[in-house]
TORPA-51344 format. One record per atom (N, C-alpha, C, O, CB): residue in one letter; x, y, z. Coordinates in steps of 0.1 Angstrom, whole numbers, plus 2048, in hexadecimal, padded with zeros to 3 digits. Each point is the difference from the previous one (the first is absolute). Glycine has a CB too. Layout:
# TORPA-51344
AXYZ
...
This chain:
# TORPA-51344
X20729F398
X80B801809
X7FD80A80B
X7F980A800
X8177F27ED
X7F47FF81C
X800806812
X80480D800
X8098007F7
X7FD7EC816
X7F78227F9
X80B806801
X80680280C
X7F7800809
X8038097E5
X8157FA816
X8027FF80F
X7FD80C806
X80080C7FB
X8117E4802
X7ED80D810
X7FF80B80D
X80B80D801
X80C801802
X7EA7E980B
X80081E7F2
X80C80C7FC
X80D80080D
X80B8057FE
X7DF80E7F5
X8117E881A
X80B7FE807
X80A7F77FF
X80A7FF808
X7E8809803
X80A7F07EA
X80B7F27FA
X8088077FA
X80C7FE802
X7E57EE7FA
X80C81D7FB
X8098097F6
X80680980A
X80C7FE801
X7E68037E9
X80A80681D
X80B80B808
X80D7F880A
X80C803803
X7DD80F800
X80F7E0801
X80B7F780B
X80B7FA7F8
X80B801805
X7E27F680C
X8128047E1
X8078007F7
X80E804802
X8097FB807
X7E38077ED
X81380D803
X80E806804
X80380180C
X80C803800
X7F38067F0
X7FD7F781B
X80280380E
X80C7F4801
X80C800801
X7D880B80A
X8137E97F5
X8067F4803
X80E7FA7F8
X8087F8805
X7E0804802
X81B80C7E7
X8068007FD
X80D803807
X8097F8803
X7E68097F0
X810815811
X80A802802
X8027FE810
X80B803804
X7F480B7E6
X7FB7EE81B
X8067F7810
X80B7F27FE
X80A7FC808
X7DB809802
X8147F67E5
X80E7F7803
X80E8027F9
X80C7FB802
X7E37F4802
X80B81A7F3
X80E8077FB
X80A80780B
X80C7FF801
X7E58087EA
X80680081F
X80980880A
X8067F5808
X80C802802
X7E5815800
X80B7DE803
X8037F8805
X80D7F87FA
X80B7FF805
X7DC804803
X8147FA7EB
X80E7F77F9
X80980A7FD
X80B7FB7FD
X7E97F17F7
X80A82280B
X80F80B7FF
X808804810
X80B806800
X7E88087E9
X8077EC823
X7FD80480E
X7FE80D801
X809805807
X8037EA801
X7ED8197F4
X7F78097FD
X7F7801814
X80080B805
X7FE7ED7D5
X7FE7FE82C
X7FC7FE809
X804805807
X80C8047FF
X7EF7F07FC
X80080F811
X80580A80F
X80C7F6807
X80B806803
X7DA806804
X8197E47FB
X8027F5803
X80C8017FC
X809802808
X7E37F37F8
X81680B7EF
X80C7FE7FC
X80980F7FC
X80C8007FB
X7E97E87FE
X80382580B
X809808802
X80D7FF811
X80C803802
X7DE80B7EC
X80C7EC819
X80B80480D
X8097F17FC
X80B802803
X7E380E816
X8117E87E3
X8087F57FC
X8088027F7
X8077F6800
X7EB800806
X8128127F0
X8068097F4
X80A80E808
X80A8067FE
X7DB7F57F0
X811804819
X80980D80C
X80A7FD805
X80B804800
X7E5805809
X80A7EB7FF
X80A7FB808
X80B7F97FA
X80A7FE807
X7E5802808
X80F7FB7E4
X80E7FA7F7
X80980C7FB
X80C8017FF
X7E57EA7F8
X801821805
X81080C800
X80880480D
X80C802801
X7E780A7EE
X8067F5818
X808805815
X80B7F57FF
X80C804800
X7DC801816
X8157EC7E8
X80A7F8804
X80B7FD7F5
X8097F8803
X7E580080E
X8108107E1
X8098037F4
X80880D805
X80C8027FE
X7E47F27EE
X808814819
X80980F802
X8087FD80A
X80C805800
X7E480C7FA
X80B7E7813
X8057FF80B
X8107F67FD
X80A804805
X7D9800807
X81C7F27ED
X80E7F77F7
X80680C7FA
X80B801803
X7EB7E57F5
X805823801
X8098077F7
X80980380F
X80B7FB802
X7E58117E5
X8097FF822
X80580880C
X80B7FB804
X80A807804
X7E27FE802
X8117EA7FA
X8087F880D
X8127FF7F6
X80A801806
X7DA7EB808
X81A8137E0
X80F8037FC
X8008077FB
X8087FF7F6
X7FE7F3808
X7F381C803
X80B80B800
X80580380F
X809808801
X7EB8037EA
X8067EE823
X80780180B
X80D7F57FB
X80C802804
X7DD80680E
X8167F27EA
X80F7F7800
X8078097F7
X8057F77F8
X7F57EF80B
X8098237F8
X80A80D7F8
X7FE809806
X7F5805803
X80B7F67E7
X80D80A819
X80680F806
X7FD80B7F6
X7F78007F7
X81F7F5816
X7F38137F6
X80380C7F3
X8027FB7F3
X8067F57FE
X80681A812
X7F07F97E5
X8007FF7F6
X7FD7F27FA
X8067FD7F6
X80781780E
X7EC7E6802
X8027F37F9
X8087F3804
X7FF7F47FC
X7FE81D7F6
X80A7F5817
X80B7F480A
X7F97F7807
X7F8804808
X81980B7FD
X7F07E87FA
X7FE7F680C
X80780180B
X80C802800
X7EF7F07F2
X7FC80E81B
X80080180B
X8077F7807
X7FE7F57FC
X7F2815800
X8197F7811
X8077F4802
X7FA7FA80A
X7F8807806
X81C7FF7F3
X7EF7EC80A
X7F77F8801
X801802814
X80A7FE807
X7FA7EF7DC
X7F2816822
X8077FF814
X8097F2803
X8027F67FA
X7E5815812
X81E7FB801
X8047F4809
X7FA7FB802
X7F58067FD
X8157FE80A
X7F57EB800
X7F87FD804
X8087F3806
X80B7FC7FC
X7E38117F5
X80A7EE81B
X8067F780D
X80C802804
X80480A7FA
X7F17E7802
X81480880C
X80E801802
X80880C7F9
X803809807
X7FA7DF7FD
X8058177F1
X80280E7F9
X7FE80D806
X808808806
X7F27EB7E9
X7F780F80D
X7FD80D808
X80580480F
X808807805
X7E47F67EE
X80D7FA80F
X809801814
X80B808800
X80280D800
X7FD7D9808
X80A8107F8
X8118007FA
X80180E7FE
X804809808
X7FF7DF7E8
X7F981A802
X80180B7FC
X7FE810802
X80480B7FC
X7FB7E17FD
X7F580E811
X7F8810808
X80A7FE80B
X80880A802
X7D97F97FA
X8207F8808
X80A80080D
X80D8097FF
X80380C805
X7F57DD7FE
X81080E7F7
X8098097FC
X80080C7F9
X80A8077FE
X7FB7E7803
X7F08147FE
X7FF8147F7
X7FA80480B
X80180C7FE
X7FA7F77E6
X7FF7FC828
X7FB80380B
X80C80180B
X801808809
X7E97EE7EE
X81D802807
X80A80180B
X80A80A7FE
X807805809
X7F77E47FC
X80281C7EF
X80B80A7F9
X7F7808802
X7FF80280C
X8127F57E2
X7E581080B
X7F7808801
X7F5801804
X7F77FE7F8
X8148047FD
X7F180181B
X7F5800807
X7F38017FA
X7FF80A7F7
X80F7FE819
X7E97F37F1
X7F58077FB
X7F77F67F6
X8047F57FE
X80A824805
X7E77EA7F8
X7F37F77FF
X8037F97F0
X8028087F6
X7EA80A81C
X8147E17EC
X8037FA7F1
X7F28077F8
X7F5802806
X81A7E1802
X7F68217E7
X7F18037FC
X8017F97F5
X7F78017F7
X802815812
X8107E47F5
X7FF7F37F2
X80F7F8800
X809803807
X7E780E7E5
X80F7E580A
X80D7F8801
X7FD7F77F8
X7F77F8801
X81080B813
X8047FC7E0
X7FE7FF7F7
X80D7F97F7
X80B804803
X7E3810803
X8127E47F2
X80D7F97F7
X80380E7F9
X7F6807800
X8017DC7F9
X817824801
X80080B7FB
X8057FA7EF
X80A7FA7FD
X7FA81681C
X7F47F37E2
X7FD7FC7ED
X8128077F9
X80A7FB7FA
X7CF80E802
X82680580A
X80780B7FB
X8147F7801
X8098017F8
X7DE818815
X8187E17FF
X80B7F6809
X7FD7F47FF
X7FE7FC80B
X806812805
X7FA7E77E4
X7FB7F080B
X80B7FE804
X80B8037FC
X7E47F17F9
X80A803815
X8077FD80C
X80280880D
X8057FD80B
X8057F97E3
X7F081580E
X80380580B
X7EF80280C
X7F57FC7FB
X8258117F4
X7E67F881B
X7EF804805
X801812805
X809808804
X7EF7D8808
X7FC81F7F1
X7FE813807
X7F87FC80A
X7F97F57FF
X80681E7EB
X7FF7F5820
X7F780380A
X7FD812803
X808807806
X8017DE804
X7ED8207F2
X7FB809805
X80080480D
X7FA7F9808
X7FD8037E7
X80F810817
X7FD80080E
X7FC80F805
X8088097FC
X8097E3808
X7E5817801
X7F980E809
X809802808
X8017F7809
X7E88057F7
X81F80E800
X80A80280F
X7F680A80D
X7F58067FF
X8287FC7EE
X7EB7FB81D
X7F880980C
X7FB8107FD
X7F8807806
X8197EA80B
X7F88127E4
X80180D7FD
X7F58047F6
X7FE80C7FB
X81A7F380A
X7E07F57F8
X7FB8037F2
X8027FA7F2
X7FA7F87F9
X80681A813
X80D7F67F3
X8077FD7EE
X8007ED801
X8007FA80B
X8188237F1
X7E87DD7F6
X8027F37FB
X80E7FF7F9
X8068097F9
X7DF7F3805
X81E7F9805
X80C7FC7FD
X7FF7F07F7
X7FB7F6806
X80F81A812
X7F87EF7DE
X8037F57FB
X80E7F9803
X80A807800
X7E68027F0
X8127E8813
X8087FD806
X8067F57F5
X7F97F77FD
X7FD81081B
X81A7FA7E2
X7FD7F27F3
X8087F480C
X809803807
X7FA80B7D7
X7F97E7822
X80F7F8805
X8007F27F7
X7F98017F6
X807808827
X8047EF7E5
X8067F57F4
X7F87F6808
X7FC80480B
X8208017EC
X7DF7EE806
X7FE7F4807
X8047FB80C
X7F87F9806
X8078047E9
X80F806817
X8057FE80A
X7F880B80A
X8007FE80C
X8177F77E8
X7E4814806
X7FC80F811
X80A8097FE
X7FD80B805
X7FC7E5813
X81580E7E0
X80480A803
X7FC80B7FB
X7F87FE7F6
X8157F6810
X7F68177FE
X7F980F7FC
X80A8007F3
X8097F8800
X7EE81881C
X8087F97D9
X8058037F3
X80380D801
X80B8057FF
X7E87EC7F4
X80281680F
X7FC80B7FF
X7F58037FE
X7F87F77FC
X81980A7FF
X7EB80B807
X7F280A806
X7FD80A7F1
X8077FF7F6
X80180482C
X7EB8067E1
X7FA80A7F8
X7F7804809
X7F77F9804
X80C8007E6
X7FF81581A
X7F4804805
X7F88067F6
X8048057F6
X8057FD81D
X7E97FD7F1
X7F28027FC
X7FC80F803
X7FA8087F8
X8007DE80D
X80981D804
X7F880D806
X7F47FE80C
X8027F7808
X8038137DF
X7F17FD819
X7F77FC806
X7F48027F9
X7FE8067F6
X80E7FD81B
X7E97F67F6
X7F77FB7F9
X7F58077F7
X7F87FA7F9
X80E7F9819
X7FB81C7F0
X7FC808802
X80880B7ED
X7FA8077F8
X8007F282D
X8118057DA
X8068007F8
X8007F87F4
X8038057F6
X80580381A
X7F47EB7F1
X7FD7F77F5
X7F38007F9
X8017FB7F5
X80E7FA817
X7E18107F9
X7F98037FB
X7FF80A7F5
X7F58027FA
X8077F5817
């Protein structure tokens, strides 16, 4: 019987554990591929805990087309100053909030019903206060 080349015996296990690492993705290849399925798993988690507020609440959903308009408008025309969200209010259905920055600083939440009309208000404070 032959005997083999002592470099046949050392390449052996070499070549083994290359395909072991390979079939566990053990590989460099399939670490950033493994990475990148955790980033884009953490990054999904991220995206619904952004859809929940405090404690656990779901967040309400924005305005959006005709609605919004409508709706910033009328909290703009009552209360001057820059829209910083607008929103269906969960707390009220049926009713919408719009966030508003006044000239002064302080925010004012605005509630009004479907029709535009105003309900009633909450101020916020300023921005500077809520952190």
């Amino acid at each position: 019987m032959r005997a083999l080349p002592r470099r046949a015996l050392l390449a052996a296990p070499a070549a083994v554990l290359m395909f072991a690492l390979a079939a566990c993705g053990g590989g460099s290849e399939s670490d950033s591929g493994s990475s990148k399925a955790a980033d884009t798993q953490q990054s999904e988690q991220n995206t619904g805990d952004a859809q929940e507020g405090e404690a656990g609440e779901e967040k309400e959903p924005p305005l959006t087309g005709e609605v919004k308009q409508k709706a910033e408008a009328a909290a703009v025309a009552e209360y001057p100053g820059t829209v910083l969200k607008s929103e269906e209010d969960r707390e009220k259905p049926g009713m919408l909030a719009v966030e508003v920055k006044k000239e002064d600083g302080t925010t004012v939440e605005i509630y009004m019903d479907k029709s535009y009309n105003i309900t009633g208000t909450k101020d916020e404070g300023t921005e500077e206060d809520e952190d």
